[in-house]
C-alpha positions as CSV (number, residue, x, y, z in Angstrom):
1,X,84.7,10.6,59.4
2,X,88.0,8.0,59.1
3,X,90.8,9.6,61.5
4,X,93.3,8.1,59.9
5,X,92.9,5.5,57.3
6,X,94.8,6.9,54.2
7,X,95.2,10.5,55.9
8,X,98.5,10.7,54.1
9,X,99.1,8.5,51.8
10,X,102.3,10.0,50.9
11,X,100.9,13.0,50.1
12,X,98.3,15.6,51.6
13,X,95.6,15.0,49.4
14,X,93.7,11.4,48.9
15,X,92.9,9.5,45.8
16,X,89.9,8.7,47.1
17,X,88.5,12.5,45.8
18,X,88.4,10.9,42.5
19,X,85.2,9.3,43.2
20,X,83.4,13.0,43.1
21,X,82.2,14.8,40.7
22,X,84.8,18.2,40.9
23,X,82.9,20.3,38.2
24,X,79.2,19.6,39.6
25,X,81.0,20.4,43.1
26,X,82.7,24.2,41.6
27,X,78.9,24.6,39.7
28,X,76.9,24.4,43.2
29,X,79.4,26.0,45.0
30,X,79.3,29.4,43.0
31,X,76.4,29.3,41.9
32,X,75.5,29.4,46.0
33,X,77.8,32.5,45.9
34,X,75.7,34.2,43.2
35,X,72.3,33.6,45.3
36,X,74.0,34.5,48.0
37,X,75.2,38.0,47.2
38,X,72.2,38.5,44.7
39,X,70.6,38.1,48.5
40,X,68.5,35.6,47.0
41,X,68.8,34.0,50.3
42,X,65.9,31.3,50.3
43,X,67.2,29.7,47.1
44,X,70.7,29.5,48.9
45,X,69.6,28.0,51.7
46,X,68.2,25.0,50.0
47,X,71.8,24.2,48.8
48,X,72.6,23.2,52.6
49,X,71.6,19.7,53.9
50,X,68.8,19.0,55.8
51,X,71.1,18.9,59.1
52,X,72.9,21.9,58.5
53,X,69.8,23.9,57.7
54,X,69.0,23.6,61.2
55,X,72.1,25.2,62.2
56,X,72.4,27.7,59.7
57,X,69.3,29.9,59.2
58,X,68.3,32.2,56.2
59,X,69.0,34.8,58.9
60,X,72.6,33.8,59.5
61,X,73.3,33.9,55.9
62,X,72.2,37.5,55.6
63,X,74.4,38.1,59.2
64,X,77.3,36.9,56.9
65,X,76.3,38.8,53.8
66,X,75.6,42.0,56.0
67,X,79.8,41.2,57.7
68,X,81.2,40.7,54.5
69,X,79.7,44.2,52.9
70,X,81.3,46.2,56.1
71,X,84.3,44.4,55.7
72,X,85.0,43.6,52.4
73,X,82.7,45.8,50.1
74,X,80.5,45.1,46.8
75,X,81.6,41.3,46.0
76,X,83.6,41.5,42.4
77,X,83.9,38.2,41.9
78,X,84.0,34.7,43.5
79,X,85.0,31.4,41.6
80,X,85.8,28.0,42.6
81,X,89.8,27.2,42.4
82,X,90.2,23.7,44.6
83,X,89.0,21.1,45.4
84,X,90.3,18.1,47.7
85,X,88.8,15.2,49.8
86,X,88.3,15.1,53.4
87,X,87.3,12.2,54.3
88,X,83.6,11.4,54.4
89,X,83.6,14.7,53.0
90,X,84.8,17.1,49.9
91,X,86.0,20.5,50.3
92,X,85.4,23.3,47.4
93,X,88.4,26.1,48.0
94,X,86.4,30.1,46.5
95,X,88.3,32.6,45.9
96,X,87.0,36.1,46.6
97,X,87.3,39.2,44.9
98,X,86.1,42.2,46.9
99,X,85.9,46.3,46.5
100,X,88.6,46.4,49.2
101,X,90.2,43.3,50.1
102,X,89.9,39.3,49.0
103,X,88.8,36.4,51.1
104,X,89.1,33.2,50.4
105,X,86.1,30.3,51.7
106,X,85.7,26.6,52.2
107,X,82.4,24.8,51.3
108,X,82.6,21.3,52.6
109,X,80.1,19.1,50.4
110,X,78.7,15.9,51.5
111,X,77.8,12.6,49.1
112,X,74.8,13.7,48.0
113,X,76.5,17.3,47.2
114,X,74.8,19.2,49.7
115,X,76.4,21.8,51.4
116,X,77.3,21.0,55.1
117,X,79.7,23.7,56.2
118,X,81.0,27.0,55.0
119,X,83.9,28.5,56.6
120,X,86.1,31.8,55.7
121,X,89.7,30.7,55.1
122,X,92.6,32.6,57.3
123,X,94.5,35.0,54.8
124,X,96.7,32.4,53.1
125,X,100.8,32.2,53.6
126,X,102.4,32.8,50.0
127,X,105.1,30.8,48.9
128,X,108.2,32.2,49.5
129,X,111.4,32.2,47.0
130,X,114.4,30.3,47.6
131,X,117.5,32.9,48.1
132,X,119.3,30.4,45.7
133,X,116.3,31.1,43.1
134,X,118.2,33.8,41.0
135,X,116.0,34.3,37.9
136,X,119.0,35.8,36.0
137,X,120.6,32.9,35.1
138,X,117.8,30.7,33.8
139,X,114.9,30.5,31.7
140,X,111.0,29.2,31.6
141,X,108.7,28.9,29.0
142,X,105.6,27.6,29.2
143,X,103.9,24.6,27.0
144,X,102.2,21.1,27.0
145,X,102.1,17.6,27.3
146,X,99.3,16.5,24.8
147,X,97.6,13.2,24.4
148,X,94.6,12.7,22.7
149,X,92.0,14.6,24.3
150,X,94.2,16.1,26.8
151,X,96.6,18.7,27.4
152,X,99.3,19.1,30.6
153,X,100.6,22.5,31.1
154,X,104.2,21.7,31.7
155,X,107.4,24.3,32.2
156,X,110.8,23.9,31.0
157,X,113.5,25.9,32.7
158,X,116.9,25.9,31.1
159,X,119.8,27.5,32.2
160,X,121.1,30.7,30.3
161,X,124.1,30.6,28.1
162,X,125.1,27.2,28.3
163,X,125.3,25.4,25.1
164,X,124.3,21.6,26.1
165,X,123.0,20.9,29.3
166,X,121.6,17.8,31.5
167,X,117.6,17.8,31.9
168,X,115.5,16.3,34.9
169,X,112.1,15.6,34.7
170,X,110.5,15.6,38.5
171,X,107.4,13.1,38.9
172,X,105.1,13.8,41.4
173,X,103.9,12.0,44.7
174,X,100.7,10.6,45.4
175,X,97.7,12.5,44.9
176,X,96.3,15.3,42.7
177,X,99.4,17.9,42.2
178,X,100.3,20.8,40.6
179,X,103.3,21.1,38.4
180,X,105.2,22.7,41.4
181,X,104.0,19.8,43.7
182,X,102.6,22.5,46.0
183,X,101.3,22.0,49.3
184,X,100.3,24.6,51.3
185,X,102.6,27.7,50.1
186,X,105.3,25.4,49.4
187,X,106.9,24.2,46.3
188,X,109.1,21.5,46.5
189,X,109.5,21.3,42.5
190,X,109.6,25.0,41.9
191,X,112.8,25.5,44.4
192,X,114.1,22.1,42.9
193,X,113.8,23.9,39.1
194,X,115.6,27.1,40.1
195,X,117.9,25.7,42.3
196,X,119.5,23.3,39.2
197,X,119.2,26.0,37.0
198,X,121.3,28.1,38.8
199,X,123.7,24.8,39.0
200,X,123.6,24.7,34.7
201,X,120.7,21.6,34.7
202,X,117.3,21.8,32.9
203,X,114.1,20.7,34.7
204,X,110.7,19.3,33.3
205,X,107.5,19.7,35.5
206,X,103.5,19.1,35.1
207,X,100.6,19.4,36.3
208,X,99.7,16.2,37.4
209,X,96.9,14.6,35.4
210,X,94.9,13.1,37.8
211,X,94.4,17.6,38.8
212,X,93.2,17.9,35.9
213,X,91.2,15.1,34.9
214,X,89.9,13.6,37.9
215,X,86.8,12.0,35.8
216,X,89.2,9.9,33.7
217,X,89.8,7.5,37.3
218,X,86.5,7.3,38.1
219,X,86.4,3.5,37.3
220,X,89.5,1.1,37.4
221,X,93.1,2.3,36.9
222,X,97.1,2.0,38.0
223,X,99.9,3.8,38.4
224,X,100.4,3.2,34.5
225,X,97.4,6.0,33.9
226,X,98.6,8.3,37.1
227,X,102.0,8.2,36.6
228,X,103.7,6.4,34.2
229,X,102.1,7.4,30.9
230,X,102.9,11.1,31.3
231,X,106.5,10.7,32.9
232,X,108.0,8.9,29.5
233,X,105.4,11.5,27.7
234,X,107.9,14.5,29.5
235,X,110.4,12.7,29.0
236,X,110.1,12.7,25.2
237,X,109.8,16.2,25.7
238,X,112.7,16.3,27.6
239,X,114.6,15.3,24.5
240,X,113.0,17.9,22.8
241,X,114.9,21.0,24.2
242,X,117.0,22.6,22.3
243,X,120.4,22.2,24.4
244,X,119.6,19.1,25.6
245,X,122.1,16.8,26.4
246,X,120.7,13.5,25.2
247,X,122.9,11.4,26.8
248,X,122.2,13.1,30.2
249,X,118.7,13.0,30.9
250,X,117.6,11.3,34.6
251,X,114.3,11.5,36.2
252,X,113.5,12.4,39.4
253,X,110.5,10.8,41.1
254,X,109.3,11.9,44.9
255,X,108.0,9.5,47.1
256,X,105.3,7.7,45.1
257,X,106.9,9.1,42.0
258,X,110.7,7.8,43.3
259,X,109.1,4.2,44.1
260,X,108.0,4.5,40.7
261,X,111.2,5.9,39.3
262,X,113.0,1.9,38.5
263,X,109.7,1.4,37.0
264,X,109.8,4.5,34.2
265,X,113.6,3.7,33.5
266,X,112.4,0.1,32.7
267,X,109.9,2.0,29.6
268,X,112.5,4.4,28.4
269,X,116.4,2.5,28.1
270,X,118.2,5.6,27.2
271,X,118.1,7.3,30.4
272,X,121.5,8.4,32.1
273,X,120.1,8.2,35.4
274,X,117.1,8.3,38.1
275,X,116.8,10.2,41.7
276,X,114.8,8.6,44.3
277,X,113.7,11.3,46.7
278,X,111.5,10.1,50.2
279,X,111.0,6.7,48.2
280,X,109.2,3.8,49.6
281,X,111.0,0.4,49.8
282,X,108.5,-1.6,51.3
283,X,104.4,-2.0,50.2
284,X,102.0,1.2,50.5
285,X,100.3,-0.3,52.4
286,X,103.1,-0.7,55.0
287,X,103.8,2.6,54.3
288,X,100.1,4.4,55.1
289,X,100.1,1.5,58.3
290,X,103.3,3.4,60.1
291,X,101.8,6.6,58.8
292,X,98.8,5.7,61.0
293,X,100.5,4.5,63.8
294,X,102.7,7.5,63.9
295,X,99.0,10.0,64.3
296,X,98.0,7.9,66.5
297,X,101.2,8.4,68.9
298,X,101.3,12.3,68.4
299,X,97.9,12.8,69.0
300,X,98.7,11.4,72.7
301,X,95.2,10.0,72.6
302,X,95.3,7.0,74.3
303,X,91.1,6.5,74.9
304,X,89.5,3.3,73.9
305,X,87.6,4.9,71.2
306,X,91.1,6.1,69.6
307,X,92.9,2.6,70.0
308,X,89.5,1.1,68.4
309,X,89.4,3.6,65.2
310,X,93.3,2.7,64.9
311,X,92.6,-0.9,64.9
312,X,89.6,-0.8,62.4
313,X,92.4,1.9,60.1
314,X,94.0,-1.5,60.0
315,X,92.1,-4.4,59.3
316,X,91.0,-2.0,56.6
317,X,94.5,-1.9,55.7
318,X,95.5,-5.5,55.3
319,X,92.2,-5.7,52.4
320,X,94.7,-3.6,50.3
321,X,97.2,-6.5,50.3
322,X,95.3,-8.4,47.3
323,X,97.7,-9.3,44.3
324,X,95.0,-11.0,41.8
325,X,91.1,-10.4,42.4
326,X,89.5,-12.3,44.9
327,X,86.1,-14.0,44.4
328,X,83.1,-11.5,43.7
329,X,85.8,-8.4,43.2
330,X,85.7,-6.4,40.0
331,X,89.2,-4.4,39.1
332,X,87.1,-1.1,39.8
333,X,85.9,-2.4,43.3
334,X,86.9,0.1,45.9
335,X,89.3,-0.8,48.5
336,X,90.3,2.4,50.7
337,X,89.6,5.0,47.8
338,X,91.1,3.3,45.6
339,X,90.0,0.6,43.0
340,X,91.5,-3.1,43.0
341,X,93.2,-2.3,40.0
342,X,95.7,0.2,41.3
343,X,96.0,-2.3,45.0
344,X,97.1,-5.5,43.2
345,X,99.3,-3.5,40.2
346,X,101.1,-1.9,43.1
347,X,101.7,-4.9,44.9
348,X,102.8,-7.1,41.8
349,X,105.4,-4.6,41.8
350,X,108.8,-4.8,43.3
351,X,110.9,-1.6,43.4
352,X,114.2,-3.0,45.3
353,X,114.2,-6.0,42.4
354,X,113.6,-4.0,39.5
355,X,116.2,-0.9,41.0
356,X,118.9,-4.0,41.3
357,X,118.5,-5.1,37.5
358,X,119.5,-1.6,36.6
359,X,123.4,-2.2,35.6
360,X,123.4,1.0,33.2
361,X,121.6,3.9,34.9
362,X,123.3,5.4,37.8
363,X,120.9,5.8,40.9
364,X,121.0,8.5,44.0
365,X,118.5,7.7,46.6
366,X,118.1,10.9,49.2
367,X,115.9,10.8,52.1
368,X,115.2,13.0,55.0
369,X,115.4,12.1,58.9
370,X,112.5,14.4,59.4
371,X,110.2,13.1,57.0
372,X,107.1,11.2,58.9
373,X,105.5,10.2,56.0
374,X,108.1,8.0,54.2
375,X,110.9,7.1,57.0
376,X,114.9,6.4,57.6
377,X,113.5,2.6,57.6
378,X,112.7,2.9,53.9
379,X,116.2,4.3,53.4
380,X,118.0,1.3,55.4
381,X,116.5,-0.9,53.1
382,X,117.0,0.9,49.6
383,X,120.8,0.7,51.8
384,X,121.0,-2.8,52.5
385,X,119.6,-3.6,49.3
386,X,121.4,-1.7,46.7
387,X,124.3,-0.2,48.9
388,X,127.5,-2.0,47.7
389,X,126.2,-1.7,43.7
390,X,128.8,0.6,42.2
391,X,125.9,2.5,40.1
392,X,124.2,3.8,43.2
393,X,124.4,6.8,45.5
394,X,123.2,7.4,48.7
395,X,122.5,10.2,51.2
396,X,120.2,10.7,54.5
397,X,119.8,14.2,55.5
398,X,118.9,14.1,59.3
399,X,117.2,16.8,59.4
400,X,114.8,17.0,56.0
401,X,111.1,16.2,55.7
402,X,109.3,15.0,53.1
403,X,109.2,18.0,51.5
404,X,113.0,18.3,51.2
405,X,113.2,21.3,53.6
406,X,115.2,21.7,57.1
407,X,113.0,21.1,60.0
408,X,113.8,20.7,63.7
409,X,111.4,17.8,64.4
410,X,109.2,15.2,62.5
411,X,106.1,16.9,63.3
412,X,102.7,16.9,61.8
413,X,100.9,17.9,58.4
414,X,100.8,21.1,60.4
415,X,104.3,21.6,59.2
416,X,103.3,21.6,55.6
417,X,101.6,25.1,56.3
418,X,104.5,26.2,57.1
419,X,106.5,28.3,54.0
420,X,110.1,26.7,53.9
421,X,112.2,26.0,50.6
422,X,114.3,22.8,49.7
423,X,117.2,22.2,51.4
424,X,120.1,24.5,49.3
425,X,122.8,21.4,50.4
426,X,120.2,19.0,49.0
427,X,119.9,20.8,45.5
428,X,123.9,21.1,45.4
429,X,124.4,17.5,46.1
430,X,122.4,16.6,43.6
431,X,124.0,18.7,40.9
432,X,127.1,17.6,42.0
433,X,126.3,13.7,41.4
434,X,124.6,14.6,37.9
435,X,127.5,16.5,36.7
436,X,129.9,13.8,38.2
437,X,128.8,11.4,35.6
């Protein structure tokens, strides 16, 4: 299993999961379940590879089944809800339904979809409400982004008893994502929506449609099918709402999302204004490189073997460089988890050039001093680069990760587990700049 090639990329959860089939993976994995507590034991143990079957026996399984009962109670139900990539592997998240309790498992699947670990899952940390979230003063309702043969659910939140009002559509990060952008039992985009509702500003967020459809980027793709289609799609939305002030409608993109965010306001003219939050400056690929690095220095492991699996993380690395196909290489050839396609469109594409030929949108750039994942180095740049341009804002909040919320130290993915809300002087600096227009 990689250690850390691509073990962020800007977000928790890999492209590379793409590549698997996610609704063969939710069939096996509850249809094991029903075997399982049918005690149909023999038929559940040929779902395991041939490995794992000599570590787990028929006679463990009914062990667990046997547990679970005295635990738990008669099983009610047990269905597939997640799914993400880990590495050489793919994890299946179950959620249980019990007489007396719930539990929650983990099947991890190999290639050839056999089952080669199954784990019960700690009793999850729930995501906990900002104290600026005060569902008085604003409004959801729930509908969709639709495109032939596809449907986003998207929510709107509007602020009560104000006639006209800005609206921000968020964009996600890299990475399969919810409409709330959660990770872990935090939800950067929820706090974001209640925070600038309370503030008088409308929000537009969606699932994310490589969640929903991962078959569609089985072959090759960009950013144009991940993230740029359905931005201008909520964006025409955005226009939609009844209150809207059309003349004040910015988007908000978060780290892969704000590189991206020049990009959308070259594809829709009108907008007022765009919010880079933890954007890159500089290639992904320079981006996942430091990302590396920076594991490798806080794991402390300094062995030969580490150095060597760092090393090979990045001469893997500099194969993602390519700006044109190379000889032999098909746009759907896979280079990291990701097809040559996405490699040479992101490349081809300068942020800090296409940012500086913006002259009518205004332009706030925030970034935290705590975030690992896209660094203070990206904001000198952006700095250096569009500083002195009368159009653009910036702010570096020393002590924000990358998922906007107040942290003593940079830390690990470990912190992500953490529940913590987006930073309240964050959300009132930024409804401060949009209403300063």
């Amino acid at each position: 299993m990689k250690k850390f090639f691509l073990i962020l990329l800007l977000s928790v959860f890999s492209l590379s999961s793409f590549a698997q089939n996610v609704l063969s993976l939710f069939n096996k994995a509850n249809t094991f379940f029903d075997l399982f507590f049918e005690n149909k034991l023999d038929e559940a143990h040929n779902y395991f590879s041939d490995e794992a079957k000599t570590k787990v026996s028929t006679e463990n399984l009914k062990q667990l089944a046997n547990l679970l009962e005295s635990r738990l109670g008669k099983v009610k139900s047990i269905d597939a809800i997640q799914s993400k990539n880990q590495g050489d592997f793919f994890a299946v998240i179950l959620n249980g339904v019990f007489e007396n309790d719930t539990q929650d498992f983990v099947m991890l699947f190999d290639k050839s979809e056999k089952i080669v670990g199954l784990q019960l899952l700690p009793k999850a940390i729930t995501y906990q409400k900002p104290s600026y979230a005060d569902t008085n003063v604003y409004v959801e309702k729930s509908t969709y982004i639709e495109f032939p043969n596809h449907q986003l659910a998207t929510v709107i939140t509007t602020p009560k008893n104000v006639k006209s009002f800005p609206v921000v559509v968020l964009v996600h990060g890299s990475g399969p994502s919810d409409m709330d952008e959660t990770v872990g039992p935090n939800k950067p985009f929820k706090d974001m929506a209640a925070g600038l509702a309370a503030k008088g500003i409308a929000t537009v967020r969606y699932v994310k449609r490589t969640l929903i459809y991962p078959n569609d980027f089985k072959g090759a793709f960009t950013v144009k099918e991940e993230t740029l289609d359905d931005a201008v799609l909520a964006l025409e939305l955005a226009k939609k709402i009844p209150g809207a002030d059309l003349k004040n409608i910015y988007v908000l993109g978060h780290s892969l999302g704000g590189m991206l965010a020049p990009r959308i306001a070259t594809l829709v003219s009108d907008l007022k204004g765009i919010v880079l939050v933890s954007a890159p400056a500089r290639k992904l690929t320079d981006i996942i490189a430091d990302q590396n690095k920076y594991m490798f220095e806080l794991s402390k492991d300094t062995s030969q073997a580490m150095k060597d699996e760092l090393q090979k993380a990045m001469t893997e690395l500099e194969k993602t460089k390519i700006t044109k196909l190379l000889p032999n290489m098909k746009p759907d050839s896979a280079i990291g988890g990701l097809p040559a396609s996405y490699w040479i469109d992101l490349n081809n594409y300068d942020q800090l050039a296409t940012a500086k030929k913006l002259n009518k949108q205004r332009i706030y750039i925030l970034q935290g001093g705590n975030d690992f994942q896209v660094t203070e180095t990206d904001f000198n740049i952006w700095n250096n680069e569009l500083g002195k341009k009368k159009n653009v804002t910036l702010k570096l909040y020393p002590e924000l990760n990358h998922l906007l919320s107040v942290q003593t130290e940079k830390g690990n993915i470990m912190q992500y587990q953490k529940p913590a809300n987006v930073s309240e002087q964050l959300i009132d600096d930024l409804a401060n700049w949009i209403k300063a227009n």
